[in-house]
N, C-alpha and C positions, 0 to 999 in steps of 0.2 A: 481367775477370781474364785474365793470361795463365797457363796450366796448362801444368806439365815436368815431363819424366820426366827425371831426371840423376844423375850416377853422382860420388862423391866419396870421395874415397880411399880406393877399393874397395867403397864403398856405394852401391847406385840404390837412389834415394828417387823421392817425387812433391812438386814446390812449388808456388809463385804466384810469377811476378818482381813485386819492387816494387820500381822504380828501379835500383837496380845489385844489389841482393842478391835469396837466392832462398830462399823461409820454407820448412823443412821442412814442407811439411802435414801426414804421414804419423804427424808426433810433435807435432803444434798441438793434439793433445784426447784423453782416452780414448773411442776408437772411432774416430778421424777415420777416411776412404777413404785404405785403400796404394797404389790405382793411380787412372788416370785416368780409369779404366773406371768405377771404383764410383762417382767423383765424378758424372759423367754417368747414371749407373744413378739416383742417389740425389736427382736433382731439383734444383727452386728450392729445398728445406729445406738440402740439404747446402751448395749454392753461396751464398746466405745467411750461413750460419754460416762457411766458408771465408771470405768478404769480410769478418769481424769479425776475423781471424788478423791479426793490425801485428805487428811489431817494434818494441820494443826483446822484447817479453815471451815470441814463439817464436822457435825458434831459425833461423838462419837463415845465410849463407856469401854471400860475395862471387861474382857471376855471374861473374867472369870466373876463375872455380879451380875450377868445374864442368864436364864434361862434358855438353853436354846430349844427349838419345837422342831416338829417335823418340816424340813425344809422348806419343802413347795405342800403348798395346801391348795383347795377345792381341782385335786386331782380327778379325771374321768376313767381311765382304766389301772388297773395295776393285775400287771401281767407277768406268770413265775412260767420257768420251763423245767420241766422236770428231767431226770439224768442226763443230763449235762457234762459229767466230767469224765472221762474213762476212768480214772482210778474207782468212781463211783458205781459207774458200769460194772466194773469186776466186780466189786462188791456184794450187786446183788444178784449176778451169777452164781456167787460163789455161794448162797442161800437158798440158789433154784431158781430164782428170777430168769426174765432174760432181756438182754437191752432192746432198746425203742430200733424202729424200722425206718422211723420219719422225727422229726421234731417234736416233742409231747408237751402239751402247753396246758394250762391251768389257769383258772384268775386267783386272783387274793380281793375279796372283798373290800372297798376303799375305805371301807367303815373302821375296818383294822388296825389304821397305819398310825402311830404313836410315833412321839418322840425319842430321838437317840440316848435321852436317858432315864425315858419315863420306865415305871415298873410295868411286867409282862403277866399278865395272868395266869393264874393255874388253874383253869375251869373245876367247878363243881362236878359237871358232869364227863370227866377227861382223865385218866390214870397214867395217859402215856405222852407226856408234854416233851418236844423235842424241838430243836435247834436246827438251823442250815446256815450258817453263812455263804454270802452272796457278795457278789458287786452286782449294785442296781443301777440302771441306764436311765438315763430320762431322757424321753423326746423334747425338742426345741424348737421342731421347726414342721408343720404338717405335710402327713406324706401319705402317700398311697401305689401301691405298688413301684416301690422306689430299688434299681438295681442295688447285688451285693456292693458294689463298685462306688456307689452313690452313697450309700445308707448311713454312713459313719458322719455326712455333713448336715442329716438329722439331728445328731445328737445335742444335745442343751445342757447337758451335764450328766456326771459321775456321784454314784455316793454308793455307805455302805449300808448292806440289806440284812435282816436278820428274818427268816424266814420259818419261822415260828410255826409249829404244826404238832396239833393233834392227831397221834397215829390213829389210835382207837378210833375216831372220826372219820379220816382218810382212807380206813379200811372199809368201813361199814357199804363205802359202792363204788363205783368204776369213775364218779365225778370226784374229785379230792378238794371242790372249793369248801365246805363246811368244815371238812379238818384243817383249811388253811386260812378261816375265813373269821376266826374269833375275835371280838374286841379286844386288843390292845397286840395283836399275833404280829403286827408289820412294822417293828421298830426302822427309822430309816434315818439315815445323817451322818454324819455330824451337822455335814452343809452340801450344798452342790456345788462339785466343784468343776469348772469351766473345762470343754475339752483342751482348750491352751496348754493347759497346767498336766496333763495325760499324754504325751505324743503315743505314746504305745498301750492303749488299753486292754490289749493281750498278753502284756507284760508285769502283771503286778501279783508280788508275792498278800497271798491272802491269808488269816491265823483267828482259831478262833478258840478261845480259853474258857474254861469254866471255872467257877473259883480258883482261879490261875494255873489250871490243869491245860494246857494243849492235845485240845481233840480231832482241831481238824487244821491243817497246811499245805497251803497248794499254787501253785502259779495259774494266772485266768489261760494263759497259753495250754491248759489242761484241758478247756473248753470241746469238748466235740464237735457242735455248731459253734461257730464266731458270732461275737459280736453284730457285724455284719451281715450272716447270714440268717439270725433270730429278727434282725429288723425287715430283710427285705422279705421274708417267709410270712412274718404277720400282717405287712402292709399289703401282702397280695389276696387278704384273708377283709382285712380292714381300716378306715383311716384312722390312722396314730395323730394323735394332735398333744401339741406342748404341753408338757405337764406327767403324760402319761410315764408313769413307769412300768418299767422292765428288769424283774429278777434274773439274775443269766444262769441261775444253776447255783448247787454246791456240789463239795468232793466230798468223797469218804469221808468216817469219824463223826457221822450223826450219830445218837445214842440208840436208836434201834439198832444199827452196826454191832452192839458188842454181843457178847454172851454172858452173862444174861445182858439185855439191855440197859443203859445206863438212863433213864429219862430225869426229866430236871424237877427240883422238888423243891419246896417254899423257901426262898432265905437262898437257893442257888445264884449266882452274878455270872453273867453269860458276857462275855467281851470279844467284839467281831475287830479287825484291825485291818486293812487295806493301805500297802505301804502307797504315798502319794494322795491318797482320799482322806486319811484319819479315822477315826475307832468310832463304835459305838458300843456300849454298855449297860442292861438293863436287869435289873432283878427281881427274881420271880416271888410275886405275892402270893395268897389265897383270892380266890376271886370274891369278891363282898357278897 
């Protein structure tokens, strides 16, 4: 299934896309889940009975006269790992850098996370505004020190992450959450979509475009740490509960990469693409 939060003339509900329409879940039953949360909270029983919700019989609205929002809402962590991809690693080797020893993790402040096609800021106080796409993980099911072996039957869904960061901020100390942590910096969506629909989530060709320029292409099978292994490494750290996301990295082809750097500037369209998840797209304003 894909799972959204979206807002319709003047209403945010929670659906399922099927095909070009989007089913009210929120009104498919007495008792259905209002958010995306409860649906995740509430297991294989509730997602089950969600999968029996068709049309013609609930109700349901043309996807393209919806707004959609950020998927899951009153999320508690949102968790990015940083160098993650070997071709990324080379990267900043080849600058002087040198790659991680252990897994190198970060938060993104929850307060960040926008809509997959809300506009992205370009802070006042920021000159070096940059990009990462991601596939982002969400928890589904609470866990705590849960094997690599285990970890993937966590999962609650798939969607795509745009990992928005201020260099100039991320430089200034050894902590990177305030370059990664601005209002509007966590575009996420389109929708979440169901591990059903994923059998291979180490498998999927990832593209990310700037006014339709291809800057960054990469398969998740680039991953240094798996999937898998960023779940069971954090749960030994802390419990993960439904909701929580999980950035898994980008590859090469962020705009600090180039020479001179290419950073993204007012009126830029950033488009992240996750073949199997679907796109997200967002454009960068001036911050008001």
């Amino acid at each position: 299934m894909k799972l959204v939060t979206y807002t319709y003339q003047g209403r945010t509900s929670i659906g399922k896309v099927v095909g070009n329409l989007v089913i009210d879940i929120a009104q498919a039953y007495e008792g259905a889940p209002k958010t995306v949360l409860e649906i995740l909270r509430g297991g294989q029983e509730v997602l089950e009975r969600l999968d029996a919700v068709q049309p013609p019989t609930a109700s349901s609205v043309s996807l393209s006269e919806v707004k959609l929002e950020a998927p899951v809402q009153g999320v508690q962590k949102f968790l990015a790992i940083g160098l993650n991809y070997q071709d990324h690693v080379e990267e900043i080797i080849k600058r002087g850098g040198k790659g991680p020893e252990h897994q190198m993790w970060f938060n993104k402040n929850v307060s960040c996370i926008t809509g997959p096609y809300d506009p992205i800021n370009l802070p006042r106080v920021s000159t070096a505004l940059d990009y990462e796409g991601e596939l982002g993980v969400v928890i589904g099911r609470r866990c705590k020190n849960v094997s690599e072996g285990d970890a993937l039957a966590s999962v609650g869904g798939y969607l795509v992450v745009d990992d928005v960061t201020c260099r100039d901020w991320q430089r200034k100390t050894t902590q990177w959450t305030l370059g990664k942590s601005f209002d509007t910096h966590g575009p996420i969506g389109p929708w979440l979509v169901t591990p059903d629909e994923v059998p291979d989530p180490q498998a999927l060709e990832m593209r990310l475009f700037v006014n339709g320029e291809l800057r960054q292409k990469t398969s998740t099978g680039g991953m240094v740490y798996s999937i898998a292994q960023q779940i069971s490494y954090l749960s030994s750290v802390m419990t993960l509960e439904p909701g929580d996301i999980i950035a898994t990295g980008t590859c090469s082809g962020a705009g600090f990469g180039f020479s001179p750097p290419r950073f993204l500037q007012v009126g830029d369209v950033v488009r992240v693409e996750i073949d199997g998840i679907g796109h997200i797209e967002n454009k960068v304003v001036a911050e008001e």
